[in-house]
C-alpha positions as CSV (number, residue, x, y, z in Angstrom):
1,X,0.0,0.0,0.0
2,X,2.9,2.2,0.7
3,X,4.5,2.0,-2.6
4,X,1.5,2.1,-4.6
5,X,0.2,5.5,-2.6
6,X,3.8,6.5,-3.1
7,X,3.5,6.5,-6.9
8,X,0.0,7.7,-7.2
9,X,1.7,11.5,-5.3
10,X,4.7,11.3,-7.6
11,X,2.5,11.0,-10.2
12,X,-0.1,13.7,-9.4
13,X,2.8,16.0,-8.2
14,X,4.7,15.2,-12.1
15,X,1.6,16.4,-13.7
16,X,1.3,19.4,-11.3
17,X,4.9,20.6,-12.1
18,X,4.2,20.0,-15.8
19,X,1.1,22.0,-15.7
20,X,2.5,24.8,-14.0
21,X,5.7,24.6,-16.3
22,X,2.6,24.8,-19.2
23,X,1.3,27.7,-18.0
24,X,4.2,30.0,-17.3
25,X,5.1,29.2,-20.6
26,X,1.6,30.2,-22.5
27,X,2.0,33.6,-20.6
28,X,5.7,34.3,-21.2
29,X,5.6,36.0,-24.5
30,X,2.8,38.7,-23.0
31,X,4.9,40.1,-20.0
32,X,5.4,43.7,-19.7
33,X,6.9,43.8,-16.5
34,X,10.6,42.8,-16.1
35,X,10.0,41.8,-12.1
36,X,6.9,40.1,-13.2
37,X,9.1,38.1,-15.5
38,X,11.8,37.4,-13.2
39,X,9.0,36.0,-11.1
40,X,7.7,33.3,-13.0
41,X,11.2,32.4,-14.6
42,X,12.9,32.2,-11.1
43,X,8.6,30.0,-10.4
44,X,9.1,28.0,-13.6
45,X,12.8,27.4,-12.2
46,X,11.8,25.6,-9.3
47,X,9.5,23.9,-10.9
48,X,12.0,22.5,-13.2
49,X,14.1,21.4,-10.2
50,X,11.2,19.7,-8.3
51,X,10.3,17.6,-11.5
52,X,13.7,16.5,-11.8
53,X,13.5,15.6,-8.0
54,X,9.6,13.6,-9.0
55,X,12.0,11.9,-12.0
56,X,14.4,10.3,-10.0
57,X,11.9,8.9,-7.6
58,X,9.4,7.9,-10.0
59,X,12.7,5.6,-12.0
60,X,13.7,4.4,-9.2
61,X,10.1,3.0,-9.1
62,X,10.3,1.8,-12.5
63,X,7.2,4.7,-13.5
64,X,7.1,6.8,-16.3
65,X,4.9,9.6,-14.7
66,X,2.0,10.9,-15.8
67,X,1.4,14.1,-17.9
68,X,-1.4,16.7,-17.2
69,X,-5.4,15.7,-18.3
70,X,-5.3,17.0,-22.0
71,X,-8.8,18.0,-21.1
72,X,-7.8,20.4,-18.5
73,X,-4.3,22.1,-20.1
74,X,-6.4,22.6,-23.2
75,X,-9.3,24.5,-21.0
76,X,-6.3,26.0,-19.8
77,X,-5.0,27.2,-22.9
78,X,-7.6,28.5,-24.2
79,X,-9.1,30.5,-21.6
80,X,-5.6,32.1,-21.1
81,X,-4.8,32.9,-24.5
82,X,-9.0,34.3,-25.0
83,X,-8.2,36.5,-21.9
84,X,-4.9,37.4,-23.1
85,X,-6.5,38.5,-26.6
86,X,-8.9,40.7,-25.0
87,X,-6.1,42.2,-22.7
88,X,-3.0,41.5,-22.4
89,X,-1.5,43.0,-19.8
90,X,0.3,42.0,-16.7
91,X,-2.7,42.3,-14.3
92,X,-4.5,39.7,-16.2
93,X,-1.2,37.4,-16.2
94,X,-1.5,37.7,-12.6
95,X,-4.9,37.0,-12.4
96,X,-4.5,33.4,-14.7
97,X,-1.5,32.6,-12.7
98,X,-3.3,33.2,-9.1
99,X,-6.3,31.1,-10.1
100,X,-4.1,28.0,-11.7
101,X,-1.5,28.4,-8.4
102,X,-5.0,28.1,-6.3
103,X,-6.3,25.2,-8.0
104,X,-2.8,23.2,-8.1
105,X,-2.8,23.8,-4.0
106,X,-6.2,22.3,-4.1
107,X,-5.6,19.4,-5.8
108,X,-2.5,18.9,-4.5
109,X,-4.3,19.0,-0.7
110,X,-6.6,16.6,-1.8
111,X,-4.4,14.2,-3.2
112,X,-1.9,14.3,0.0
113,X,-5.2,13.1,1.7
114,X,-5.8,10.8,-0.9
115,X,-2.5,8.9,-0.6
116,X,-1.8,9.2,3.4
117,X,-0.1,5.7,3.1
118,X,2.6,7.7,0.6
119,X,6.0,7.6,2.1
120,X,7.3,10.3,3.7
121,X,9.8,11.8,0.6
122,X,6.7,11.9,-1.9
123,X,4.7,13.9,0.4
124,X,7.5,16.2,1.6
125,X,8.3,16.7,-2.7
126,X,3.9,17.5,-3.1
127,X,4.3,20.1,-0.2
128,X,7.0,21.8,-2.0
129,X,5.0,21.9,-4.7
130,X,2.4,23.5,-2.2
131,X,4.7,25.5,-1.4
132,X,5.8,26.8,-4.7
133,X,2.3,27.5,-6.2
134,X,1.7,29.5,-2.5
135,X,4.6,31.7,-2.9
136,X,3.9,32.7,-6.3
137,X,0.2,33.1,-5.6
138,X,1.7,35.6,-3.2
139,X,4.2,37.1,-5.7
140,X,1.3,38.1,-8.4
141,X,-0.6,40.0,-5.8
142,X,1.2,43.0,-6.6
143,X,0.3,42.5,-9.9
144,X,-3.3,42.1,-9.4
């Protein structure tokens, strides 16, 4: 049971990272602001670290990962690059990147729930995560 709850939060947490990764990416081009930009580089940076942290873990498990539901990084997608049409500027970056930030902490709560029987290094690695999508929650309200 261990194990198995184990992979399950490396799993959710390698599709959170990837997400997140996702969406700093579809805003990058639209930044005005060079602190907002330094932001979610310096965000998209520790994401990058994390998932190489999830990668290691997940081989040693002999698991490939899991990628984000197409379903949801296509809504995604499209409702940031319709609300980036309309108005691009930095405010509505923030905005997009507050809302996903909120969602990831939410999902990642209710997946370190889920899988209580995880071992203790896959839930420390989703409450970095946690931590991560917190603190740049908190970054873009100066953008808001």
């Amino acid at each position: 049971m261990v194990e198995q709850d184990t992979i399950k939060l490396l799993r959710e947490c390698d599709a959170g990272v990837k997400m997140g990764v996702s969406s700093i990416y579809d805003v990058l081009d639209n930044i005005k602001s060079d602190k907002l930009e330094k932001i979610l580089t310096d965000s998209k940076k520790a994401h990058h670290a994390l998932d190489n942290e999830i990668s290691e873990l997940l081989d040693k498990y002999k698991d490939d990962g899991k990628d984000p539901d197409p379903i949801a990084k296509s809504m995604s997608w499209i409702k940031t690059n319709m609300k980036l049409m309309v108005n691009d500027s930095d405010k509505v970056i923030a905005d997009l990147m507050t809302d996903g930030c909120n969602m990831g902490v939410k999902s990642l709560n209710k997946y370190l729930n889920k899988y209580k029987a995880a071992d203790e290094k896959s839930k420390d690695i989703a409450k970095k995560l946690i931590n991560i999508e917190e603190k740049l929650a908190v970054d873009m309200r100066d953008f808001l």
